[in-house]
Residue, then its C-alpha position, 0 to 999 in steps of 0.5 A: x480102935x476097930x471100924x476106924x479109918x485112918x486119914x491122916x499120919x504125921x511125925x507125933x500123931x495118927x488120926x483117925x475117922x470113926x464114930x463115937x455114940x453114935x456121933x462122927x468123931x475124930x480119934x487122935x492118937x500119939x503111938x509110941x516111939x521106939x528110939x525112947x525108953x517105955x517108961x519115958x515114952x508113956x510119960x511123954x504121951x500121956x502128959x501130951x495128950x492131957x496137955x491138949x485136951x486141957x488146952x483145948x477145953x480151955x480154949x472152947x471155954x473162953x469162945x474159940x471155936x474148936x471141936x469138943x471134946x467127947x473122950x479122953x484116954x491119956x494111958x492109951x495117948x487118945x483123944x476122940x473129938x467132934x468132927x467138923x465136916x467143911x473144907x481147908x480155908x487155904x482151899x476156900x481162900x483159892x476158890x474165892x473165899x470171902x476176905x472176911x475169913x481172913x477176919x476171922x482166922x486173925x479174930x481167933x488167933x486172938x482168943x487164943x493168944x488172949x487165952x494164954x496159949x500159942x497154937x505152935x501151927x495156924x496155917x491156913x491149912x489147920x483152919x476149917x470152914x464148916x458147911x455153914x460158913x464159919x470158920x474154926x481152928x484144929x490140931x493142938x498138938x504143938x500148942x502150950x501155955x504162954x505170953x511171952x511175945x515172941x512166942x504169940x509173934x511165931x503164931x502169927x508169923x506161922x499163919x502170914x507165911x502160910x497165906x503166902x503161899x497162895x497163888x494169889x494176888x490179895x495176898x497183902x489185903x488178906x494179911x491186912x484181914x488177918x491183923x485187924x481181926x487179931x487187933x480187934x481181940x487182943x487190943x491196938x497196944x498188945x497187937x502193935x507188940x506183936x507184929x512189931x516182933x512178926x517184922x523182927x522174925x521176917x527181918x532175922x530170916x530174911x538175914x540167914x537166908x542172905x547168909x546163906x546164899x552169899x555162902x554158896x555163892x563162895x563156895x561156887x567161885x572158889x570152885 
């Protein structure tokens, strides 16, 4: 882990910058936990990383585009990858990106679906536009096999709320992009399926949230 530099630090992972033979890469590695006993700590790391390099493989093998692999070491939680040099597409979208990024990101989502995989993040701030324009997906670490819909339905959810974020006006005709792009893939039925569940996952937030407002409301007038 000499010569590499660390760019970003989050709650399951730190990465970092470097090379590896020669070429760019990305080391990702899953430090242990001390709240956990060891023997469970290595068990979880070391099944986490394989679990992702596994999905990722897969994934790339059936035309999703993600780094390649260069390296896997599940006793040390490390895996090292190819760097995609670009920018977030959440920064393309504000500076004016094209709508057909939108496409895209919904058209990958798709292969990932179609894969038997949820990503468990795809905002728009784990997509990146390379230097050529096109698009790809990262971080694996919350991703699992699956079809069930509602877990398929949370993905696509996870990547709308994201776009909403934008301090932008076209934020509905970007969402429009996002689905016809993942229609395109998984299917007009199965695409139907799953936004009808994004609309029921939208509708049961929307009623905690109101829950939760009236509560502090009567919590207000009673004091």
């Amino acid at each position: 882990m000499e010569d590499l530099v660390e760019i970003h630090r989050g709650a399951e992972a730190i990465i970092y910058m470097g090379s590896y033979l020669g070429i760019r890469a990305i080391y990702k590695y899953r430090p242990s936990k001390q709240y956990r006993p060891e023997i469970l700590d290595k068990r979880i790391r070391r099944l986490r990383t394989i679990n992702e390099a596994r999905i990722m493989t897969r994934l790339r093998l059936l035309g999703a585009p993600i780094p390649a692999i260069l390296d896997v070491d599940p006793d040390s939680a490390l895996i090292v990858m190819e760097y995609i040099p670009g920018k977030l597409l959440r920064d393309t979208l504000i500076s004016g990106g094209s709508l057909d990024l939108c496409r895209r990101a919904g058209e990958i989502l798709g292969i990932i679906h179609s894969g038997g995989v949820y990503h468990g993040d795809p905002t728009i701030s784990n997509y990146i536009v390379d230097d050529n324009g096109d698009l790809w997906i990262i971080d694996f670490g919350l991703a699992d096999y699956t079809n069930d819909p509602e877990d398929l339905a949370v993905d696509l959810h996870l990547l709308y709320r994201s776009i909403e974020t934008l301090p932008l006006k076209s934020i509905d005709k970007m969402e429009e992009e996002v689905y016809k792009g993942y229609e395109s893939i998984v299917g007009s039925e199965r695409g139907r399926e799953i936004l009808e569940r994004v609309r029921s996952i939208r509708l049961r937030g929307r009623y905690v949230a109101e829950r939760r407002a009236k509560a502090v409301w009567l919590t207000d007038q009673e004091g």
